[in-house]
N, C-alpha and C positions, 0 to 999 in steps of 0.2 A: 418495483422500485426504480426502473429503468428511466420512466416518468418525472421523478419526484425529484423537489429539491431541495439538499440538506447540506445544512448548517454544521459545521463541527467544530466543537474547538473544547476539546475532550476535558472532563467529563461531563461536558454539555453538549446538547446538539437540537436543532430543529428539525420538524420535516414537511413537508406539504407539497401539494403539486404547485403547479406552474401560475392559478388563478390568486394565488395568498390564501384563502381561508380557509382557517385550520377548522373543520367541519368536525370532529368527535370522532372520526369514522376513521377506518384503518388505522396507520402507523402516524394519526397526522399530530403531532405536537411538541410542546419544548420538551428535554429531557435532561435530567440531570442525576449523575451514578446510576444509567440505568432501569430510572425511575420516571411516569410521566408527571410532568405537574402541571401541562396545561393541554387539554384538549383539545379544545373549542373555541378558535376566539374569530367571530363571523362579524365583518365592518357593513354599517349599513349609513348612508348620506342620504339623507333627505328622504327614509322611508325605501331605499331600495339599496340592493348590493352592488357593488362597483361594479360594471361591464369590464373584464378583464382585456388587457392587452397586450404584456407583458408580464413577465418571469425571468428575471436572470441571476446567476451570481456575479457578485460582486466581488469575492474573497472564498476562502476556502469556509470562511464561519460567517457569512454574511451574505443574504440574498435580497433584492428591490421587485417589485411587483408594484404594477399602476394599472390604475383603473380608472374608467371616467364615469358621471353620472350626469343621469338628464335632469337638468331643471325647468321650472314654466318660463325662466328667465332667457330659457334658450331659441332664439329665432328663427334658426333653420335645423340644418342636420349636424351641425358643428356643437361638440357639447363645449361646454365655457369651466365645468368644475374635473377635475381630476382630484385621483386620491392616490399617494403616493406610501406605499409601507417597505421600510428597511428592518428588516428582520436579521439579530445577531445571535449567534447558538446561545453565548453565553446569559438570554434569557431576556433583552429587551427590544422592544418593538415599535418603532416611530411609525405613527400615521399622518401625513401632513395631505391637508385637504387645501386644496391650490384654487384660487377663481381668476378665469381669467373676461370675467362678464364685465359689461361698464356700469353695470350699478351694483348698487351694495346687496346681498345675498343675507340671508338668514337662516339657516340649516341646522337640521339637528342631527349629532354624530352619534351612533348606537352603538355598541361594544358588547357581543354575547358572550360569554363566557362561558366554560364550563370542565371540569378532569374527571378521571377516577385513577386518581396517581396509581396506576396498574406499571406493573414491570413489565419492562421492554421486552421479555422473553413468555411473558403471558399474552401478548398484545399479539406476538408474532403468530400465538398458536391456537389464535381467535378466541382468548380466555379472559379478554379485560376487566368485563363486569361492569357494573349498573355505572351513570355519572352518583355524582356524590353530590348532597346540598351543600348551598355555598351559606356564609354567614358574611355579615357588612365587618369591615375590618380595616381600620384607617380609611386611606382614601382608594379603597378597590375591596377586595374580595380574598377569604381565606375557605381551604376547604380542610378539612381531616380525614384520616385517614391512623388507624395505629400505629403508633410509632411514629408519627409525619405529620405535620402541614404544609398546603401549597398556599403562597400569599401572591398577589396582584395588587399594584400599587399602582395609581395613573396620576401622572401632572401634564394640565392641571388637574387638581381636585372635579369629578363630578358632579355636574349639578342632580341628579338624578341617581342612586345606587338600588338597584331591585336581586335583593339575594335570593328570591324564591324563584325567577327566571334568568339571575346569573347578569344582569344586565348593567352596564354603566353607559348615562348619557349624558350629552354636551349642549346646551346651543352654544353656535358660532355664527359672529360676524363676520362676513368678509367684505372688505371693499374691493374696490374693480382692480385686480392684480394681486388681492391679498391673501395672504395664507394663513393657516394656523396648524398647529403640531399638538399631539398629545404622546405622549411617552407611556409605556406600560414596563413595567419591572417583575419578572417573573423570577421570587426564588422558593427555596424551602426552609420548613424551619424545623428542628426537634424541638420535642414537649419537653420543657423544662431547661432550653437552652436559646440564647439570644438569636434574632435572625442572621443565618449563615451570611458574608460578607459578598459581596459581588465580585467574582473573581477576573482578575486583571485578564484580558484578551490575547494571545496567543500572537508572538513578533509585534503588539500595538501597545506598549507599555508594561507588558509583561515580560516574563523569563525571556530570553533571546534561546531562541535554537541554536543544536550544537551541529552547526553549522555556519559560515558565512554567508555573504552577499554573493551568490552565483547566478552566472549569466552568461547565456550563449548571441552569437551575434554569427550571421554571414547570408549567404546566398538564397540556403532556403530559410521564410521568418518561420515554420514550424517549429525548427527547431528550438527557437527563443520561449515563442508561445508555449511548448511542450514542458520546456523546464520551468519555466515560471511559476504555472501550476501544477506541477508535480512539486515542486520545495512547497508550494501552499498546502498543499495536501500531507504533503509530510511532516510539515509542523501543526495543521488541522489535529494529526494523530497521533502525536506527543505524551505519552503518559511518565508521570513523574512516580518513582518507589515509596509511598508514603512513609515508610519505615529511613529510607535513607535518598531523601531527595535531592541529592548532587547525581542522580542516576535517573536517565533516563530511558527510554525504549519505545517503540510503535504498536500501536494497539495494531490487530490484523486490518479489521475494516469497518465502517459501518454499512449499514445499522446492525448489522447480526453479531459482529464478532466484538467487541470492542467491550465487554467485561473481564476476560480474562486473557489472562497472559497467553498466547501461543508461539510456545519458544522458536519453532523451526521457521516461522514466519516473519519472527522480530531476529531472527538472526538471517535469515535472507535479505532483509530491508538494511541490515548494516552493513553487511559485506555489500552490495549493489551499492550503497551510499560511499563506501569509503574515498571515490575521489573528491567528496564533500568534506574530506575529515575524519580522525579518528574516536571523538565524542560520542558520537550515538557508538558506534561500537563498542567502546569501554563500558558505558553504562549499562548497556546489552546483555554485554558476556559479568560484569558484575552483578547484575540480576538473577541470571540463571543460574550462576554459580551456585548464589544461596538456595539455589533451587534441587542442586543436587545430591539423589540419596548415597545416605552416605549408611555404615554400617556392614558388618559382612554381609554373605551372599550374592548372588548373582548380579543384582540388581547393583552394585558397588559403583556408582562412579556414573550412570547412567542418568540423562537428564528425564525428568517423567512428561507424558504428554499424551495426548488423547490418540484414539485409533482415527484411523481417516479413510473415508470412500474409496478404493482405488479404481473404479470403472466393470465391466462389465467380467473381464478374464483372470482378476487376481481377487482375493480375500482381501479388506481393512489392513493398512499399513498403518507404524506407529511412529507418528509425529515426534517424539519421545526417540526414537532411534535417530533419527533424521536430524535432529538438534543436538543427541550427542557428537554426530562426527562433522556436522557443523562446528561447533565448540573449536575445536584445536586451529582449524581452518580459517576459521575466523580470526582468531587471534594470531595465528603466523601472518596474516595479509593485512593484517593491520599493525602491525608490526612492519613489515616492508613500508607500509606508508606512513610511519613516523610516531608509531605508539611509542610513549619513554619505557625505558630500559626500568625501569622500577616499577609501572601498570604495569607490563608486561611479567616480570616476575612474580607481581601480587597474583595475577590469573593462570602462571603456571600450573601449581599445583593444580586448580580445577583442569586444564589440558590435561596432565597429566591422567587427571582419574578417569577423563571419555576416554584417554587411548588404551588405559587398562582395561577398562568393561570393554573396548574392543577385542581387544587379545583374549579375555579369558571367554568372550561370547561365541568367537571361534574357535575357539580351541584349539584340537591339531586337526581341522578340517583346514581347509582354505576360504571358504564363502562364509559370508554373513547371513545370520536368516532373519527375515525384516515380517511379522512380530519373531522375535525370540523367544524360544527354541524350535519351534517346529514349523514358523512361516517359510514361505516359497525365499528361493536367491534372486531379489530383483537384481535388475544389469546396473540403475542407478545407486542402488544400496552400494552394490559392488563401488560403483564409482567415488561417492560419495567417501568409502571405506578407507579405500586406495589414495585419496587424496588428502585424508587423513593421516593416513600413515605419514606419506612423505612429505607433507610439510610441518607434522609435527614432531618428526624424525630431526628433520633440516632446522627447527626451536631448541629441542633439545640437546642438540652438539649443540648449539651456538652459546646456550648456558651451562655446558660442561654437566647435564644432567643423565646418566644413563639411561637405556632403553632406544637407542636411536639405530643403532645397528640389527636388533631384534624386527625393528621396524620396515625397517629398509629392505631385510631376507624377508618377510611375509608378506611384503609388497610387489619383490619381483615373482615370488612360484606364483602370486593371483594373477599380474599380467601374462605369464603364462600358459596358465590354465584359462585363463577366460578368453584368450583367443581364439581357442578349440571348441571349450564348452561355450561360449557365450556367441557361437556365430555360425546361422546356419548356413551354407550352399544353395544356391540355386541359378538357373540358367542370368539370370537377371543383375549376375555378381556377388549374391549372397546379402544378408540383414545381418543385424544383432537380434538378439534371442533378448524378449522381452524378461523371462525369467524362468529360474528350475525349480521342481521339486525338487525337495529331500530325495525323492526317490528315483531321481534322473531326466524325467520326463521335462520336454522344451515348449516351454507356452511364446510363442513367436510372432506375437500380433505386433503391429510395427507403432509407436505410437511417440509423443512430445521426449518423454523418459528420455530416450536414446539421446536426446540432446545433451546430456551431463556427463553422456562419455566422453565432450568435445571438452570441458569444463573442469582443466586440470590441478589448476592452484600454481600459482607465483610464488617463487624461488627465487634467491638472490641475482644481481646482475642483468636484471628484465630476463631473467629465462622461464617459461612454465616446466612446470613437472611433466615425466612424460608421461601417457594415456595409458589406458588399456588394451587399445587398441593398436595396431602394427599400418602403417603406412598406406596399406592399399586398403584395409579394413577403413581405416579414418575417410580416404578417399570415396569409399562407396556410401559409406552414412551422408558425409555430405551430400552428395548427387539427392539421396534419400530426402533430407531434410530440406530442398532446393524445389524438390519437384510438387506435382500437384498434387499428389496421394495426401501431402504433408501443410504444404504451404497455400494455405485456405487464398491468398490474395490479399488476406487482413491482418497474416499473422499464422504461426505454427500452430496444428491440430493438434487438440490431445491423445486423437486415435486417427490411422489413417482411412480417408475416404470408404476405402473400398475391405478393410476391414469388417468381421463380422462382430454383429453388436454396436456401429457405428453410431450416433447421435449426435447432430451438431451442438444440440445445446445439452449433453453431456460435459459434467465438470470434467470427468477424466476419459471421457470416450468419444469426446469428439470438437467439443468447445476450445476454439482457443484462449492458450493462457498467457496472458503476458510476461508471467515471471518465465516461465521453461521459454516463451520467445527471445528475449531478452538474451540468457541463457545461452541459446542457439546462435545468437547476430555473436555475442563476441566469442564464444568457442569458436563458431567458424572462421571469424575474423584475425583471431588467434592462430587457428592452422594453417592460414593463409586462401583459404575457400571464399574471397571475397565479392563474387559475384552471387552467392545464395547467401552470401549473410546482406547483402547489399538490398537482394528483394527481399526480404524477409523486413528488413527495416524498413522500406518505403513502404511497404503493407503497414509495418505495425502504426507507422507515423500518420499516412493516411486514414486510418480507423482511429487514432486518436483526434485526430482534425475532425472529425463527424461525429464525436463524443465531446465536443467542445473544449479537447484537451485537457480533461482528466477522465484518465482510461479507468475502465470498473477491472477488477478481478479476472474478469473472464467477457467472453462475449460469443456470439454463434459463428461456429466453422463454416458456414454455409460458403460456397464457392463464389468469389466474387463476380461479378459481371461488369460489365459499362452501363456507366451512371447509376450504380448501385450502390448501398450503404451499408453496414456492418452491421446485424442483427443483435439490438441487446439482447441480456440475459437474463428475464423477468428477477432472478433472486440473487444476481451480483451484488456484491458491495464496491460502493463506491461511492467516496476514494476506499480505496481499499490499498497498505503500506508495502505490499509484493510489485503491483500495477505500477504506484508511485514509484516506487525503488527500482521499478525493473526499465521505466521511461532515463532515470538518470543514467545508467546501463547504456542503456541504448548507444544513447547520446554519446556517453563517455566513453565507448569500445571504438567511434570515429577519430577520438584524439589518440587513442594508443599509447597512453601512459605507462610505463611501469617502471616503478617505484622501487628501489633500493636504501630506504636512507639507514638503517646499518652501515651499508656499505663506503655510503658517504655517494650515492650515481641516483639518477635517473635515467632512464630511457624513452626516447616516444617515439613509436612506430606506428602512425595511423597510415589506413588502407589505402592506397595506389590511386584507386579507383574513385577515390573520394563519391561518393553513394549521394552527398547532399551539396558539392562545391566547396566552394571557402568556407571554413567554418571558425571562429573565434572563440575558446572557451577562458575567461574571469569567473576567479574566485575559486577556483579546485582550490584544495591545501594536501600541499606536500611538507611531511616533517614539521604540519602543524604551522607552516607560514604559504600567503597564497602565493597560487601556481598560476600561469597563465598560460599557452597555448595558443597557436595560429598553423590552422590548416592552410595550405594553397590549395589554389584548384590543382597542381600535381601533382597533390599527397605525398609533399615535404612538410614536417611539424616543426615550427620554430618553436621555441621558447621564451617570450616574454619577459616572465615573471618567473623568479622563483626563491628558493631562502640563499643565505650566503652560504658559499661551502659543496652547493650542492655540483657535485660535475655530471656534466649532461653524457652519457653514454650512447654511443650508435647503437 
């Protein structure tokens, strides 16, 4: 997929490689819920296919591909006719055949068509199945399928329609400079219900993202470039609650992931997003809420979600754990950045229910066990756990709600205990322990995870919660997370180097991830480690430069060299809403925002060292009106913009 170029603008999307045509073959076609409805559609000028030249995007839902073709009209080796196709996910596809010869041309334009409206999750598992006949149908082509039809409409009308080879043809005139355009319109229709409508384009006359106009500007233009299309990709991936659509959230990624909801993922993209605003958040965490089982037993109050890979040294982790102690987390840090005092109470009570299946999943042990009851004690579960507690300890005082104290004592014996249990010795300063058995034993392989120890949770007054970790502990992770075991040159490993079991293009054993990079750059930035979180960004920023700025999911840990390039990840997705989210991160840990509007302050503390120069950040929103920001080159943060009321705290 690392090849390919795809169209999204959910729940549609295109795909093809870099040539334009959509061939029948692999993943190549429109999609819409999921579903293919056009396979095949091969352009042919004058009896041949366009010599390809070009493939780019244009937009996060919208790609151009030109081709040229030879005529007898052409003199030397200069071709005179081009063919130009803008391909939009939402299902239409301009072909404009350009001459630029001095006499007038006559050509005939050929259009193959062809689907087996197969699901996107059959396609993937080489299970698509036969194409399907096509029958003539207005002016293009419809096929069937139960329960379904794919329709094809062309303007103009065809002079030529051949449904037993799927075919619509043109002749065209062109005079010397002249052109001509054909339009195709690809949607679906149910049996017994009128043609679905053509749905409005995503930030193009459609819903507006819950988000503003944000824009970076200074020294390095990466920066600008990076966020530009990371917001495109992140409105690319917009899925609206059919059931209740003032609610929105981020599909995980395409092409793989983007039918179903994956909580821990759509709630990592909102917290990363929130110096965007607190929109996609609310709509987020009001999603999941409805998501939560509710009823006696164990299971009380826990968000549900699929098991997940974890690499080569631990058992399947549950996505499901990881979104419930997200849940509170989320909602205290978006609260600090200006969720109303009424959202915020409507999603207590869900907070409140992750912090109880917290409490009673521990019970009176100390550690968490991630699956629950008898998975291993991951070090980030811990983390994760820990930073739940106390910032939904720090919600609940502030609403006069009990339970906050209960909180607070189960959070300090874990810092206690996990300094000891959770960190082994050795001549080299000692690591964190990746995780424990139930039964004591220490699995110590060193890997991305340890990053979330650095990744405490904001507290009122721009302060973070404290860690897990004890001062000189925190000091040694960093070094860790700095050095080359870890930091590939493109970005944080998922497993260290020299680890056994290592794979660079392991999702969890050796690939780097962009979200735990991200992750890493503003924990460390946070503890004040500003020289490894410094390279760790010029890695990750450079590896997006060579992805043409939108990062996939994941990519290969392979050690960087000179004049070398980041190895895709043949089965990344991409965009993919962790990657996106985790670029805005980035970015946003250089300005050093934090946010108290409770409290009626702000504070910004960006890095010393400044990692990228002057940097200018338009359009954050604080307290729901925009913020603005200006780095110096000597890592002084002015303040521009920001709402009335708000006082700027050192």
């Amino acid at each position: 997929m690392h090849e390919a170029l795809i169209c999204v603008a959910l729940p549609s999307l295109a795909i093809s490689e870099q040539h334009g045509q959509l061939t029948g073959h692999g993943l190549d076609g429109f999609y819409r819920g999921g579903r293919r409805l056009l396979a095949k559609c091969r352009v042919k000028v004058a009896g041949a296919e366009p010599v390809p030249v070009q493939g780019r995007m244009l937009a996060a839902d919208r790609a151009r591909f030109i081709g040229t073709v030879r005529t007898p009209a052409d003199a030397g080796p200069d071709p005179a006719v081009t063919v130009e196709r803008v391909r939009e996910a939402d299902g239409i596809e301009r072909i404009t055949v350009r001459s630029a010869a001095v006499q007038e041309l006559r050509l005939v334009v050929e259009v193959c068509l062809g689907t087996d409206l197969a699901e996107l999750a059959a396609i993937a598992a080489g299970l698509a199945g036969p194409e399907l006949p096509a029958a003539v149908h207005a002016s293009g082509l419809r096929w069937s399928a139960p329960g379904m039809h794919a329709v094809v409409t062309a303007t103009p009308q065809p002079g030529d329609v051949l449904a037993s080879s799927g075919l619509l043809c043109w002749e065209i005139q062109l005079p010397p400079g002249g052109s001509r355009t054909i339009e195709l319109r690809i949607r679906p229709e149910l049996p017994g219900r009128p043609a679905a409508p053509e749905p409005a384009a995503h930030g193009r006359g459609g819903a507006a993202p819950p988000w503003g106009d944000a824009g970076a500007e200074g020294d390095d233009p990466r920066a600008a470039a990076l966020l530009v299309t990371s917001l495109d990709d992140l409105r690319a991936l917009l899925v609206r609650d059919p059931a209740h659509p003032g609610d929105v959230h981020l599909a995980a990624g395409i092409p793989w992931r983007c039918g179903h909801l994956a909580p821990a993922e759509a709630l990592w993209a909102a917290r990363m997003t929130l110096p965007l605003g607190v929109r996609l958040a609310a709509g987020t965490l009001r999603t999941l809420a409805r998501t939560q089982l509710a009823g006696p037993g164990p299971d009380r109050g826990r968000i549900p979600g699929a098991l997940r890979h974890s690499g080569a040294h631990l058992p399947p982790g549950c996505t499901g754990v990881e979104a419930t102690l997200l849940f509170p987390a989320v909602l205290a840090e978006a609260r600090r950045w200006g969720l109303s005092t009424q959202e915020t109470e409507s999603l207590l009570p869900a907070a409140e229910r992750c912090l109880g299946w917290l409490r009673a999943a521990v019970g009176e042990g100390t550690y968490l066990a991630d699956p629950v009851p008898a998975g291993p004690y991951r070090c980030e579960v811990q983390a994760h756990a820990h930073r739940a507690a106390l910032l939904g300890a720090d919600m609940l005082e502030s609403y006069g709600r009990p339970g906050a104290a209960g909180l607070r004592e189960w959070a300090a014996g874990l810092r206690r205990r996990f300094r000891e249990d959770f960190w082994a010795d050795d001549p080299g300063g000692g690591r964190p322990v990746a995780a424990r058995t139930p039964d004591g034993r220490r699995i110590s392989h060193l890997g991305s995870a340890a990053a979330h120890l650095l990744d405490t949770g904001l507290l009122g007054g721009g302060t973070y919660a404290p860690g897990l970790l004890d001062r000189v502990q925190t000091e040694q992770l960093a070094r860790m997370l700095g050095g080359p075991a870890l930091d590939s040159g493109w970005g944080l490993r998922s497993l260290g180097v020299k680890e056994p079991g290592h794979n660079p293009f392991g999702h969890r054993s050796g690939a780097v991830r962009v979200h735990e990079t991200a992750v890493a750059v503003a924990g460390l930035m946070a503890a004040g480690y500003e020289k490894e979180a410094g390279g760790l960004l010029r890695g990750a920023l450079d590896a997006a430069a060579a992805f043409g700025h939108r990062l996939p999911e994941m990519y290969a840990g392979e050690q960087r060299t000179a004049g070398g390039a980041p190895l895709p990840h043949p089965a990344a997705c991409r965009p993919a809403a962790v990657s996106a989210a985790g670029a805005v991160q980035l970015l946003a840990a250089l300005a050093g925002v934090r946010p108290d509007v409770p409290g009626g302050s702000v504070a910004v503390r960006p890095p010393r060292t400044t990692p990228l120069g002057e940097l200018r950040f338009t359009g954050f929103r604080v307290a729901e009106q925009p913020f603005a920001v200006r780095i110096s080159r000597l890592g002084l943060g002015m303040v521009e913009e920001a709402a009335d009321g708000l006082q700027l705290r050192a």
